[in-house]
C-alpha positions as CSV (number, residue, x, y, z in Angstrom):
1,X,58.2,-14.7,123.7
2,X,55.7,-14.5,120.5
3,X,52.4,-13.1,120.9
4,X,49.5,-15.6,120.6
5,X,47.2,-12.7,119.1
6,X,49.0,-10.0,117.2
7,X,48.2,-7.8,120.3
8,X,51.3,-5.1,119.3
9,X,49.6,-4.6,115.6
10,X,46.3,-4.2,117.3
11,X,47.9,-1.1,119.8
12,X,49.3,0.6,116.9
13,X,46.2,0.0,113.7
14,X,43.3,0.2,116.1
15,X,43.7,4.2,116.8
16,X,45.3,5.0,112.9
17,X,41.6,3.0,111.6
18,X,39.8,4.9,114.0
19,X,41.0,8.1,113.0
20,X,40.4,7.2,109.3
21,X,36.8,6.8,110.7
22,X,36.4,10.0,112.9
23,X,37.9,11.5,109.8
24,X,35.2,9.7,107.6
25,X,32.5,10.7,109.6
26,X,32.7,14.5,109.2
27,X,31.6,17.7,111.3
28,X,28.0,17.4,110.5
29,X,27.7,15.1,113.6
30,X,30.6,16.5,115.7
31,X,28.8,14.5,118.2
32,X,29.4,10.9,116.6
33,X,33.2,12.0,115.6
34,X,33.7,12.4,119.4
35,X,32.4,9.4,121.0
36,X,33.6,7.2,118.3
37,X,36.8,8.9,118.8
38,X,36.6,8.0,122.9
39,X,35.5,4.7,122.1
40,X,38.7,3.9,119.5
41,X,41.0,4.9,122.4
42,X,39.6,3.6,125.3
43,X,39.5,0.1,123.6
44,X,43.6,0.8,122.4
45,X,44.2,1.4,125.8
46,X,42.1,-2.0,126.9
47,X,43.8,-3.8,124.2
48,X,47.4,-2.3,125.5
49,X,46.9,-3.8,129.5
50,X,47.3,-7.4,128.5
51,X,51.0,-5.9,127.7
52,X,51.4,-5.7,131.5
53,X,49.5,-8.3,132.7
54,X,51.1,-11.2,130.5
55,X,54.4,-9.5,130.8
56,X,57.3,-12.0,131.9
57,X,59.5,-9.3,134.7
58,X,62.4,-11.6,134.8
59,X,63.9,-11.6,131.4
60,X,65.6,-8.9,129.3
61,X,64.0,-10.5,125.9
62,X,61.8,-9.0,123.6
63,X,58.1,-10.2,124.2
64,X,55.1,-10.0,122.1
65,X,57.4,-10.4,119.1
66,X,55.6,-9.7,115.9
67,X,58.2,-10.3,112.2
68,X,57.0,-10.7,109.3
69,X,58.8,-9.4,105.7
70,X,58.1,-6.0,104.7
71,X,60.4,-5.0,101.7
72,X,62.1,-8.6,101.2
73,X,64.7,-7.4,98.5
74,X,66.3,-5.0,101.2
75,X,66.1,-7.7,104.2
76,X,63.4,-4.7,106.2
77,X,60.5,-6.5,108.4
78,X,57.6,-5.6,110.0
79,X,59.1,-6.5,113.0
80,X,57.7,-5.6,116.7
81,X,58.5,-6.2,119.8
82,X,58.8,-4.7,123.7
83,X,60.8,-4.9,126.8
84,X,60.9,-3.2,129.9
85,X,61.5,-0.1,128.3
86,X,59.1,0.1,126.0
87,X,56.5,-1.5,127.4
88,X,55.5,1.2,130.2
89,X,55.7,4.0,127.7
90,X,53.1,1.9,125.2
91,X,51.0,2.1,128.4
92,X,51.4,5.5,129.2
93,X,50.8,6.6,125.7
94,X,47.4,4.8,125.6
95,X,46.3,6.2,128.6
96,X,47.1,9.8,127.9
97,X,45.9,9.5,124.6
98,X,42.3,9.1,126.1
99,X,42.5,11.7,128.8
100,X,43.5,14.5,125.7
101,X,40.2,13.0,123.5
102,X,37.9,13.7,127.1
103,X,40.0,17.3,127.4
104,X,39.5,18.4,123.9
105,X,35.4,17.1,124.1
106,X,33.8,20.8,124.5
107,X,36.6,23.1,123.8
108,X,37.1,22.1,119.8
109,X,34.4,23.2,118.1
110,X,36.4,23.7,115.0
111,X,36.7,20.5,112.6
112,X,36.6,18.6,115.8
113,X,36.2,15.7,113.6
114,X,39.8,16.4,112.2
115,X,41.6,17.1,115.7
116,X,40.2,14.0,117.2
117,X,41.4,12.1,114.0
118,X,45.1,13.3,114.0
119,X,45.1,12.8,117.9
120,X,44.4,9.2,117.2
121,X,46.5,8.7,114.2
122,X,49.5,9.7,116.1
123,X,49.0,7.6,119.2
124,X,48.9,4.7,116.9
125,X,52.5,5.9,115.2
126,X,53.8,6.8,118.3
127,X,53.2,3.5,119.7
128,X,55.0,2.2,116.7
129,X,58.3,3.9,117.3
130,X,58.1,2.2,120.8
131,X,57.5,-1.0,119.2
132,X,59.8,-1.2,116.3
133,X,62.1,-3.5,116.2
134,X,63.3,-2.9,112.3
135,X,65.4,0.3,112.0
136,X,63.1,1.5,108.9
137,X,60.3,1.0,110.1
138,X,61.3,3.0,113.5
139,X,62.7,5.6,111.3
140,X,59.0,5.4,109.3
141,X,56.8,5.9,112.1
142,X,59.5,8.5,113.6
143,X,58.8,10.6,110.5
144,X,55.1,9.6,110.5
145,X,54.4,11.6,114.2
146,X,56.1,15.3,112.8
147,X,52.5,15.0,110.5
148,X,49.8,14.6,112.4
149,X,51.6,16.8,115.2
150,X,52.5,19.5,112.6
151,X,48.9,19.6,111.5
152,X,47.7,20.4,115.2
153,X,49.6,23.3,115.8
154,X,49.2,25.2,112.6
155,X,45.5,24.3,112.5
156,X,44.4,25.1,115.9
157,X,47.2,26.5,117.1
158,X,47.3,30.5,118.3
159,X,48.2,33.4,116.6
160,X,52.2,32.5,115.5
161,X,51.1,28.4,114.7
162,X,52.8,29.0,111.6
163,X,56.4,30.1,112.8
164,X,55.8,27.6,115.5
165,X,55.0,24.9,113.5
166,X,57.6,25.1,110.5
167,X,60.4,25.9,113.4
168,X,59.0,22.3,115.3
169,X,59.6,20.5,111.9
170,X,62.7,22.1,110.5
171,X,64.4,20.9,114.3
172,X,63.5,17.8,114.5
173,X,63.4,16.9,110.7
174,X,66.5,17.9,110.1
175,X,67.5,15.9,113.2
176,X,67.0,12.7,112.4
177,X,68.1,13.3,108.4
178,X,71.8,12.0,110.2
179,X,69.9,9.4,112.1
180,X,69.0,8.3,108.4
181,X,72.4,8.2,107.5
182,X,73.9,6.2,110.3
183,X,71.1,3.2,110.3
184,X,71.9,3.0,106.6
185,X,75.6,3.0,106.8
186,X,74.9,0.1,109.6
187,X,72.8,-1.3,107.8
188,X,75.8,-2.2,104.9
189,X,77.9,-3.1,108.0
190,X,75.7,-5.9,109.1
191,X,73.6,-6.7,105.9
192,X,70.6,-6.7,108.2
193,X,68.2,-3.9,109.8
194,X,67.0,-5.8,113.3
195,X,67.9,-3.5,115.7
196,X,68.9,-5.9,118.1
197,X,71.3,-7.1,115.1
198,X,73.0,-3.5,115.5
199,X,73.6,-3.8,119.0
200,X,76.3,-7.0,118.1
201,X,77.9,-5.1,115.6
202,X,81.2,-4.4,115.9
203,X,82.3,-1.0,114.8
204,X,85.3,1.6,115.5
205,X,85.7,4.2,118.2
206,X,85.9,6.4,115.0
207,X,82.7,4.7,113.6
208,X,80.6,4.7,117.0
209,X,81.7,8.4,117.8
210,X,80.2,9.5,114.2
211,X,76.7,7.1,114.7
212,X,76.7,8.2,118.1
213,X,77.0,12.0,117.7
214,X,74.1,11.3,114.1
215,X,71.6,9.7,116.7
216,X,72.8,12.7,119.0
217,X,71.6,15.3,117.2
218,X,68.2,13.3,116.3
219,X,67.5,12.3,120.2
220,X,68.9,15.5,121.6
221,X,66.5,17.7,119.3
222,X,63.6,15.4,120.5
223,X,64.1,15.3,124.3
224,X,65.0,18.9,123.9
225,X,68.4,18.6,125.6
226,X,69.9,22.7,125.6
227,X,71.3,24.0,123.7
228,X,68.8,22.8,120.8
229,X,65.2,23.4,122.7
230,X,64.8,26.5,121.4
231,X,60.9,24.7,119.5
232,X,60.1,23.5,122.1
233,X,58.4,26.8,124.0
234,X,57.0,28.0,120.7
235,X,55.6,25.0,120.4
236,X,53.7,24.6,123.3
237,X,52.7,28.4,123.6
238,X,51.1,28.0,120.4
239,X,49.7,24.4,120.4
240,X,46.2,23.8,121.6
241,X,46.1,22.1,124.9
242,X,45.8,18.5,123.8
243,X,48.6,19.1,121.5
244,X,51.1,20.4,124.1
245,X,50.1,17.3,126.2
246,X,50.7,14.9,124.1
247,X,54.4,16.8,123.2
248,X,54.8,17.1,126.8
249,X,53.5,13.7,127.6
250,X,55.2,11.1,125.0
251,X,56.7,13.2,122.2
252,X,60.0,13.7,124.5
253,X,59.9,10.8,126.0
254,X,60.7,9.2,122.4
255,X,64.1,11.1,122.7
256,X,64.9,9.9,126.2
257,X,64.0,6.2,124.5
258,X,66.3,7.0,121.9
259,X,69.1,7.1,123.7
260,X,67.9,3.6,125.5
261,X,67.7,1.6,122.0
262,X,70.3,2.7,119.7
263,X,72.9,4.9,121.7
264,X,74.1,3.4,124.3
265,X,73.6,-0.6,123.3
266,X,75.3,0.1,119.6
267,X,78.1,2.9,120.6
268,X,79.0,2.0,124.2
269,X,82.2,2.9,123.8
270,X,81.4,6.3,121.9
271,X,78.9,6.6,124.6
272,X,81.8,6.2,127.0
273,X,84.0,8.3,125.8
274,X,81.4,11.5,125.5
275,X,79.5,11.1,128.1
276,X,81.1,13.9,129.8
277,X,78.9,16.5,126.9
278,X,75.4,14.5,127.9
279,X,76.2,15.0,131.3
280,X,77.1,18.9,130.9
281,X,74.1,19.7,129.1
282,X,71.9,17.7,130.9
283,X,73.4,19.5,134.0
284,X,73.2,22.9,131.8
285,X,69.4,22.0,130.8
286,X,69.1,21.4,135.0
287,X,69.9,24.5,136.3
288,X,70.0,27.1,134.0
289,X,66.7,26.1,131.7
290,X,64.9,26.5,136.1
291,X,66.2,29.6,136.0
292,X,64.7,30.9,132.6
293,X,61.8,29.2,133.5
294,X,61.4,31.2,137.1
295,X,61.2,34.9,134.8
296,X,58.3,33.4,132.9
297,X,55.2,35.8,132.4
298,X,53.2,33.0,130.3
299,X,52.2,29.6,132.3
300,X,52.4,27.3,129.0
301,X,56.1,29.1,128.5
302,X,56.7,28.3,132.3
303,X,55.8,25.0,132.2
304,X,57.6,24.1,129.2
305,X,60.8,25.4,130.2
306,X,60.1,23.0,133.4
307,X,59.9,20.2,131.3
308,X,63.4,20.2,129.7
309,X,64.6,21.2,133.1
310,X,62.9,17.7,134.1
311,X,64.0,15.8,131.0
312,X,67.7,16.6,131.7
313,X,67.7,14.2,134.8
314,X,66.5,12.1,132.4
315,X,69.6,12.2,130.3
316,X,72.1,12.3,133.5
317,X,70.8,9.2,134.7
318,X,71.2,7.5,131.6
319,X,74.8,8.4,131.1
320,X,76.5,8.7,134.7
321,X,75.9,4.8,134.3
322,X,79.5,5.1,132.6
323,X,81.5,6.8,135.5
324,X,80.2,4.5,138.1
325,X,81.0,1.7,136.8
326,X,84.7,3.2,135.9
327,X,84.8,4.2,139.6
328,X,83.3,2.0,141.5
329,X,83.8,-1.3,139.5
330,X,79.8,-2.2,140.5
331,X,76.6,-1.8,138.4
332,X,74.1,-1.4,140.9
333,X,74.6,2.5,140.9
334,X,74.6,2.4,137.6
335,X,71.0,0.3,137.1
336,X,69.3,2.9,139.5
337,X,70.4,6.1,137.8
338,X,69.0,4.7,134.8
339,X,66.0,2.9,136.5
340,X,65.3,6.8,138.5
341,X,65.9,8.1,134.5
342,X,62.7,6.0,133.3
343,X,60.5,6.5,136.3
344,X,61.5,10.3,135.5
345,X,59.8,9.5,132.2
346,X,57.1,8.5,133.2
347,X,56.2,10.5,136.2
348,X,57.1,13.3,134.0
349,X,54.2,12.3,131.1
350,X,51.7,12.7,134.0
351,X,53.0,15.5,135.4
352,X,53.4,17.9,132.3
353,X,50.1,16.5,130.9
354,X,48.0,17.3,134.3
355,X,49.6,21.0,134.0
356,X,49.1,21.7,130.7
357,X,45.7,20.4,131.2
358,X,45.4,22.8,134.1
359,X,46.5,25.6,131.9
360,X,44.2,24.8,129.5
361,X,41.0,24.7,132.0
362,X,42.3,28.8,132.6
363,X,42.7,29.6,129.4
364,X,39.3,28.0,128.4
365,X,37.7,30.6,130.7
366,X,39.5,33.7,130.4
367,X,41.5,33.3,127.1
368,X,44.7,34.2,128.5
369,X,47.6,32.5,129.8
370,X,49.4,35.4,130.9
371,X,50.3,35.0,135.3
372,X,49.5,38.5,135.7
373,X,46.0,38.4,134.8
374,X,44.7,36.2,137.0
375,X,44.7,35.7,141.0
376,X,42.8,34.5,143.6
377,X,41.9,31.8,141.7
378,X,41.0,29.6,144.7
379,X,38.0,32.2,146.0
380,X,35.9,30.7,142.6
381,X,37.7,27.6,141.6
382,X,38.3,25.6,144.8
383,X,38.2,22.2,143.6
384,X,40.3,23.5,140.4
385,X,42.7,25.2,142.7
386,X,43.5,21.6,144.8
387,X,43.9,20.0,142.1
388,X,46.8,22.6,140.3
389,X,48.4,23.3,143.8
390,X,48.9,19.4,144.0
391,X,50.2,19.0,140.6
392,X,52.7,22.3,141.0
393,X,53.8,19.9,143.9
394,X,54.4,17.1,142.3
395,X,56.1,19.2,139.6
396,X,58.2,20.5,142.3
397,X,59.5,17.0,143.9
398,X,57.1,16.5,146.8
399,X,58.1,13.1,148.6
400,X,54.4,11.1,148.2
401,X,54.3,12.0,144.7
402,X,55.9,10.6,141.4
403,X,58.0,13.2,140.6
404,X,60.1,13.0,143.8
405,X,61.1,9.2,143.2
406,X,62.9,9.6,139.7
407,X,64.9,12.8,140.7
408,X,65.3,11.3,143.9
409,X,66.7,8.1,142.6
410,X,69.1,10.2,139.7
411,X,70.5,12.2,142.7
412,X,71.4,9.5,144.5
413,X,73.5,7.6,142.0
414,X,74.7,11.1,140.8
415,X,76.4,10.7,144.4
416,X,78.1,7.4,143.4
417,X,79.5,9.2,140.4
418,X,80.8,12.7,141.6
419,X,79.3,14.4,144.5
420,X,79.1,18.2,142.2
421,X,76.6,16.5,139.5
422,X,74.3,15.4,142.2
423,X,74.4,18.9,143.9
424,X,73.6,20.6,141.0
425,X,71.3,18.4,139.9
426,X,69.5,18.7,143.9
427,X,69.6,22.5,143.2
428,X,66.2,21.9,141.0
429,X,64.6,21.0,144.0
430,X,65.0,24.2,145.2
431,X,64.5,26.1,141.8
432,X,61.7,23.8,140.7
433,X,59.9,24.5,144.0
434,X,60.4,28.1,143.8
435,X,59.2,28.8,139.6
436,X,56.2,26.2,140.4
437,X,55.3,27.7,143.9
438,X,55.7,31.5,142.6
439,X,53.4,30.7,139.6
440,X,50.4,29.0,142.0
441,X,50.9,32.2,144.2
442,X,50.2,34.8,141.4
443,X,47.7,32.8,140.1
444,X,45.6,30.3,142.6
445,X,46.1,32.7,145.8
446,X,45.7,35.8,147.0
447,X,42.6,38.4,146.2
448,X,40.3,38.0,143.3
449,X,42.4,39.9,140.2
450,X,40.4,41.1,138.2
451,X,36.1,41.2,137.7
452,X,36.4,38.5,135.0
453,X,38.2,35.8,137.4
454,X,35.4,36.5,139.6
455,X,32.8,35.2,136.8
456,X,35.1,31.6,136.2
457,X,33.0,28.9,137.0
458,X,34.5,25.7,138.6
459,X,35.9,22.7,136.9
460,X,33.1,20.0,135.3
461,X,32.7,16.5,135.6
462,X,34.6,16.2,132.6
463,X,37.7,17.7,133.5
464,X,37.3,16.6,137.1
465,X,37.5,12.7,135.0
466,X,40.7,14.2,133.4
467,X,42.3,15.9,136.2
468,X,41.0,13.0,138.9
469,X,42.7,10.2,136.7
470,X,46.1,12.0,136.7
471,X,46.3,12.8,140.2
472,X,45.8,8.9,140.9
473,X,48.5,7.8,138.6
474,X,51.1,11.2,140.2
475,X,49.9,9.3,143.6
476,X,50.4,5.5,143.2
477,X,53.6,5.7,141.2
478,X,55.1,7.9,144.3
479,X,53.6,5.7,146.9
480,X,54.4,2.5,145.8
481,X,56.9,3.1,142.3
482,X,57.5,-0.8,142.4
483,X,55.0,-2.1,139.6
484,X,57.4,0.3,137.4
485,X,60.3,-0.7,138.5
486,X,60.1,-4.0,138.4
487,X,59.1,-4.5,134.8
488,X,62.2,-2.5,133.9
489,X,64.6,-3.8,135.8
490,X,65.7,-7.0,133.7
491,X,65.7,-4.8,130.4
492,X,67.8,-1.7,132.6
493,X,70.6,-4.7,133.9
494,X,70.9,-6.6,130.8
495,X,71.6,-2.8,128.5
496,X,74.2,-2.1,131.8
497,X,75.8,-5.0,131.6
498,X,76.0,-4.9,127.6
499,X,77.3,-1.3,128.0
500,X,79.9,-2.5,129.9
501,X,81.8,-4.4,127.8
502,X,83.6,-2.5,124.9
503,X,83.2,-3.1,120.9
504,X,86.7,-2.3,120.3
């Protein structure tokens, strides 16, 4: 399906001009820089619902195809395009993108214009990589989001920004340097650089075990899978709070995406034959990365750890896929662990944004996000305190809430698979509940801690907006997860089905 309207260009220009305008418009009015700022992504995100609304659930084919020529003498196009994979992340990445503009209104005083302006450039590239349909130009705005990203840290990031910041990019720079390699050795192979013309190519066991382990150690440094997510703490302890959202929020994800684009569909058989090492370190990243995370003395560190612990179902449901259908000779296993991996996505991007958000309304007040130095939170906060106690739930797999239907739905195709991955992979329910649970108890319970958490004021109207919007979104996609699922689920059987028949 073609777009009428050039609707995908519009999602991924309208915020990159707007920032060129925040930037434009300097810090002499911070004022102007902010609202035009809110206004630039509250129309992307207007202009990104038609994407929903006039999308067709019952095919598997790209929609709101954009392709024009780009750099004609090496057959690259500017070619866009979405599915049911893409699609809901475009979405969530619009809609996040305004709640960090609102969070960041009153806390950024310096060069606000500047932070508002690489907040918007980046949601436009990161809506690219969703949208890219031309291997360069996914590898182009891949690059492109390391910038803007790289700029927020080490500007307004805390005191170690700069051994945070040149860690973040040496990771996941030299990452995706082999993803380089392998869409340009493909590239030779099929004399094109569609995507979807890389997904028909024959190739190898040899040739799809070397691409798959190049994209491997570009996706895996992304998500962060362990043993490489060393950054990914240092990143977020030292990032400001919008910039540990938006890592938290849509920066993994793009890993997890990865692995839905170009792993599986081009090196099924590659994919086949390792899924076993996914499948440990998703396992690994599970239950051992719950563990670090339940010795945690900073909330940013704790929360961080949480996420790759949550990003590894992620990864598990993508790749039992393979050992059900070897074991059970049926799909429909296979379709829901990777269904229950994208829901996990999703609910996820809500989930770590509303708690970093949370963080960042204590830290705002006290300057500290040390668990020991506050307490009884609750006795001045109340409204603050419901709020992070129902997040810390959702975090923790509360049925009602989104992050119980993604784990749930990875756990229960783990079962179709082998009965020890889905009880380790249940144990984070336990260990989730107990490092989320143990943190609101130090901090939201108990008597007031200390003379200056007795001073913090309750949350605004401003962050009530933020905090109300994310609690919705946690609370409809657990209550009714079917609007999700449904737009995925053509795009989820078609990729099983193709995963299922070998190359060789």
């Amino acid at each position: 399906m073609t777009a009428d309207w050039p609707i995908l260009s519009a999602i991924i220009w309208l915020p990159i001009l707007g920032g060129a305008l925040v930037l434009g418009s300097g810090d002499r009015a911070p004022n102007v820089s902010r609202w035009l700022a809110l206004i630039f992504a509250v129309l992307t995100f207007l202009v990104s619902i038609p994407l929903y609304t006039g999308f067709d659930p019952s095919t598997a084919e790209m929609q709101f195809v954009e392709k024009m020529p780009w750099v004609p003498a090496f057959d690259v196009y500017y070619y866009l395009g979405v599915d049911g994979i893409s699609m809901p992340l475009i979405l969530l990445t619009t809609f996040i993108s305004i709640l960090v503009i609102i969070a960041g209104w009153e806390v950024i005083q310096y060069k606000p214009s500047q932070y508002m302006a690489a907040f918007l450039i980046m949601e436009g590239v990161m809506v690219g990589v969703f949208a890219a349909l031309d291997a360069m130009l996914f590898y182009v705005f891949w690059e492109a989001m390391l910038i803007p990203m790289f700029i927020i840290i080490g500007v307004w990031g805390g005191p170690n920004r700069v051994y945070a910041t040149i860690k973040f990019f040496l990771y996941t720079f030299l990452g995706s340097v082999f993803m380089l390699v392998a869409l340009i050795y493909m590239y030779f192979q099929s004399g094109s650089m569609e995507i979807l013309a890389f997904h028909d190519l024959k190739l190898s066991l040899t040739e799809q075990v070397l691409i798959f382990v190049a994209f491997l150690l570009a996706f895996a440094v992304k998500v962060p899978m362990w043993p490489v997510h060393t950054w990914l703490p240092d990143a977020h302890v030292e990032a400001p709070t919008g910039g540990s959202v938006i890592l938290a929020a849509i920066m993994l994800k793009i890993g997890g995406y990865g692995f839905l684009r170009f792993s599986l569909p081009i090196t099924p058989d590659a994919s086949n034959e390792l899924d076993w090492l996914i499948i440990t370190m998703s396992l690994i990243a599970v239950v051992y990365i719950g563990f670090v995370a339940l010795v945690q003395q900073d909330m940013k560190k704790l929360i961080a750890y949480s996420s790759i612990a949550h990003m590894g179902f992620v990864t598990l449901g993508f790749f039992i896929a393979f050992i059900i259908m070897a074991r059970n000779d049926v799909d429909s296993g296979a379709v829901m662990g990777m269904q229950g991996g994208m829901v996990q996505m999703v609910s996820h991007g809500f989930i770590s944004a509303a708690l970093f958000l949370c963080v960042g309304v204590l830290y705002d007040r006290l300057h500290s996000r040390e668990i020991g130095d506050y307490g009884g939170v609750v006795n001045v906060m109340p409204w603050f305190a419901a709020f992070m106690v129902f997040f810390a739930m959702a975090n923790a797999g509360l049925p009602g809430t989104s992050g119980f239907v993604g784990e749930f739905m990875v756990i229960l195709a783990s079962f179709r698979a082998d009965f020890w991955f889905a009880f380790l992979a249940a144990t984070t329910l336990i260990v989730g509940a107990a490092y989320t649970l143990w943190m609101v108890k130090r901090v939201v319970y108990g008597e007031v801690g200390s003379e200056k958490v007795g001073e913090m004021q309750d949350i605004n109207k401003r962050e009530a907006l933020v905090l109300t919007s994310l609690a919705v979104a946690v609370l409809v996609l657990g209550i009714w997860p079917a609007p999700l699922i449904e737009v995925m689920d053509a795009s989820i059987e078609n990729l099983v089905k193709h995963i299922a028949v070998t190359k060789l």
